[in-house]
N, C-alpha and C positions, 0 to 999 in steps of 0.2 A: 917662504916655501911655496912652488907650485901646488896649485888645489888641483891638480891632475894627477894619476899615476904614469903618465909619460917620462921615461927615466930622461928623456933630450929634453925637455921643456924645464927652462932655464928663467926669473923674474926678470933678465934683462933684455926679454924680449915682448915686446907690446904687445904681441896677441896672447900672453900667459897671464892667466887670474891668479895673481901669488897672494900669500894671508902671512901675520905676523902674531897671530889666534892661532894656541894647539892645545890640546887635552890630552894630559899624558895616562897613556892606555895600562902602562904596564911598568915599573921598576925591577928590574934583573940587575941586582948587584950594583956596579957602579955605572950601567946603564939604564937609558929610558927610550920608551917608545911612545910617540906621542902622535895623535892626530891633527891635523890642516884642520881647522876649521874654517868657514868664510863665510862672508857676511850673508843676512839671509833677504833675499832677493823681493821677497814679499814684505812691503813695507807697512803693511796694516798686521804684522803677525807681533805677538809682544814677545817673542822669543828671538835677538838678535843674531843668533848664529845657526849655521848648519852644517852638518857633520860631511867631510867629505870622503873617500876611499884612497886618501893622502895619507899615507905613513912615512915618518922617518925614526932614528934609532941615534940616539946622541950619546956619549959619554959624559958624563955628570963632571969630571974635571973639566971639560968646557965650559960650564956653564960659570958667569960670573954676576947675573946678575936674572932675578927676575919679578916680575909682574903679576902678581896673582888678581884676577877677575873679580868681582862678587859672583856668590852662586847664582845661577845661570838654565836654566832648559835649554838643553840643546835637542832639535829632533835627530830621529834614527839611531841615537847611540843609549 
């Protein structure tokens, strides 16, 4: 997912910072809403991720498989 709230920015285009890191915000039924994370730019920080103002909203019958993190600090969230 694009780390931008640009609705045209698309990961198949070079100038877009996309992340495959999301923190899901919120479960509504058989939906979620989960936050872009992306990697965190300061490399002396021990916290690997940072929180972006990237939302999307998925229906959980999509989802087929997933990847849970270790727990994690993320800033701003």
């Amino acid at each position: 997912m694009p780390t931008t709230k640009d609705s045209t920015a698309t990961c198949s285009e070079a100038s877009t910072t996309c992340s495959n890191v999301f923190r899901v915000e919120k479960v509504d039924g058989n939906c979620c809403t989960c936050r872009v994370l992306a990697d965190n730019p300061d490399t002396t920080s021990l916290n690997p991720y940072i929180a972006t103002n990237s939302f999307f909203t998925i229906s959980l019958d999509c989802i087929c498989a997933i990847r849970c993190l270790t727990d994690t600090f993320v800033e701003c969230v």
